[in-house]
C-alpha positions as CSV (number, residue, x, y, z in Angstrom):
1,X,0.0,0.0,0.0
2,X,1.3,3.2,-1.0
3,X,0.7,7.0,0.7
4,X,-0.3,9.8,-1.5
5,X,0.2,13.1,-1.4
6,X,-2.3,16.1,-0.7
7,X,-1.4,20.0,-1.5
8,X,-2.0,22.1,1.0
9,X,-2.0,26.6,-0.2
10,X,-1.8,29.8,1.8
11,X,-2.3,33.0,1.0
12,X,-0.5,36.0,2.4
13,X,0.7,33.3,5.5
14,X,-3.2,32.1,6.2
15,X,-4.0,28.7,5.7
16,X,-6.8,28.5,3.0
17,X,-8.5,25.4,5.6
18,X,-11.8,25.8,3.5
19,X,-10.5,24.4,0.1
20,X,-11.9,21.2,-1.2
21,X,-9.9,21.5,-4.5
22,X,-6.7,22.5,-5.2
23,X,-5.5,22.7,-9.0
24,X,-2.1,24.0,-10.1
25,X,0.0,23.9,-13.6
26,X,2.9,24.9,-14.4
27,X,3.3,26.1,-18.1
28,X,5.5,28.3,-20.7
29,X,4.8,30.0,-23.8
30,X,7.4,27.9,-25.5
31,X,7.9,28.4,-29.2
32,X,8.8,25.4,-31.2
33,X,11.2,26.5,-33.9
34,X,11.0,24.4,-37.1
35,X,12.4,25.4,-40.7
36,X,12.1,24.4,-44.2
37,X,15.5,22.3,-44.3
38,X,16.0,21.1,-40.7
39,X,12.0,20.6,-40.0
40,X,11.9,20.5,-35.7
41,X,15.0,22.7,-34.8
42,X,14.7,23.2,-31.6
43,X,12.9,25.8,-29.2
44,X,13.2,29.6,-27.9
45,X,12.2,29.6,-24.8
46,X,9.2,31.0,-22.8
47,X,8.0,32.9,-19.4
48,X,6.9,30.1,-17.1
49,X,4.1,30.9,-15.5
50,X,2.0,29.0,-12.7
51,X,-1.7,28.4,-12.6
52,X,-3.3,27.9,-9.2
53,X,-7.1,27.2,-8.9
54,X,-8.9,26.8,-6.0
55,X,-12.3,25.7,-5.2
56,X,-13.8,26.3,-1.5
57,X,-16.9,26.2,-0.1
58,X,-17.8,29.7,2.0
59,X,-19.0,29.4,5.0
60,X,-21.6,32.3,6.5
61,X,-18.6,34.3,8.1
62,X,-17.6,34.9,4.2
63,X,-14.5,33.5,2.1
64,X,-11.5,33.2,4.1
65,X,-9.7,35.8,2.0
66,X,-11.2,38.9,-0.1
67,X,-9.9,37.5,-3.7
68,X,-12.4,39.7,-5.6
69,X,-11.1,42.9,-3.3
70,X,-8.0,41.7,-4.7
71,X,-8.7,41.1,-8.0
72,X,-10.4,44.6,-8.5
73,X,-7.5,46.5,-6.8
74,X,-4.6,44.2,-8.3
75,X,-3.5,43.9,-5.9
76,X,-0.6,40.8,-5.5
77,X,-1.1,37.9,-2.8
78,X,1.8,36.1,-1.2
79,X,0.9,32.2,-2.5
80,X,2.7,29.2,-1.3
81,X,1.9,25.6,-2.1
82,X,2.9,22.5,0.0
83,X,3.2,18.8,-0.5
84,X,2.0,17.6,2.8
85,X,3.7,14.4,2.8
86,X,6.7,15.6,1.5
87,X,6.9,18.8,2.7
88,X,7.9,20.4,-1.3
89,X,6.8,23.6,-1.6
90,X,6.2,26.4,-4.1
91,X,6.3,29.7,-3.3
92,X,5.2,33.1,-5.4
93,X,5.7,36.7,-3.6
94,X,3.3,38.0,-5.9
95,X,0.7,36.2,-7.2
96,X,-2.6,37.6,-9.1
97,X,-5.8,36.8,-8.9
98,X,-7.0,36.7,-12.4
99,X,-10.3,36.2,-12.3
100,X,-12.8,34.7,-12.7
101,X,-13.6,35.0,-9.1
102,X,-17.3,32.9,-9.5
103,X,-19.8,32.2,-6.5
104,X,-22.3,29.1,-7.3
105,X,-24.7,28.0,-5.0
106,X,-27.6,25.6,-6.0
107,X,-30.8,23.8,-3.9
108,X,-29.0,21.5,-1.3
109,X,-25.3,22.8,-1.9
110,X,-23.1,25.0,0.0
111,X,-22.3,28.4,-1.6
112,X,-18.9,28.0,-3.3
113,X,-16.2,29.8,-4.5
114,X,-13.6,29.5,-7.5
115,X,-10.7,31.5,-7.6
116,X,-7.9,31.6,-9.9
117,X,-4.5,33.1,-9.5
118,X,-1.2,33.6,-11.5
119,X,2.5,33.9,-10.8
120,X,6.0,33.5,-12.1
121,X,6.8,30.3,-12.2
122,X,8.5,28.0,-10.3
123,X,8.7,24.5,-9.9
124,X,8.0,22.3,-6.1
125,X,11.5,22.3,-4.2
């Protein structure tokens, strides 16, 4: 039997406790260089950039932080990621929220929140 891993995110040093969903990428604009001759070359490289989205739901005190405050004012957000089990983390000093910022409630659910934020990339150390 193996362990696995959970991911764990704060944001300006609070622990986001209320997220039930955690979903991060890491990706570059990357151009693939190809030529007439030589067909794949080779590539320039890009900006990395990281994708975090969160899903939470909000409970009646409101969302644990103000990410559409945030959003609005653009202002950036201290983000940090951690691997529970292994203790890896990634860490961005300034981090946007990008929007969208959505609320979705329905009959029989919990209000929810998405939130999605960008950063410079950086890969789990």
């Amino acid at each position: 039997m193996a362990l696995y891993d959970q991911v764990f995110a704060e944001v300006n040093g609070g622990l986001l406790a209320e997220a039930t969903e955690i979903e991060t990428d890491l990706a570059s604009d990357i151009t693939q260089i190809k030529t007439i001759v030589r067909g794949f070359s080779g590539i320039s490289p890009g900006s990395p950039v990281r994708t975090v989205k969160f899903k939470s739901p909000v409970p009646i005190s409101g969302p644990e932080f103000d990410f559409e405050k945030a959003m609005i004012t653009s202002t950036p957000v201290a983000l940090r990621l951690t691997l529970g089990a292994s203790g890896k983390t990634v860490t961005m000093s300034e981090a946007y929220v990008i929007g969208p910022v959505t609320l979705m409630t329905g009959v029989g659910k919990a209000t929810e929140q998405d939130v999605t934020l960008v950063g410079k990339g950086a890969p789990f150390a």
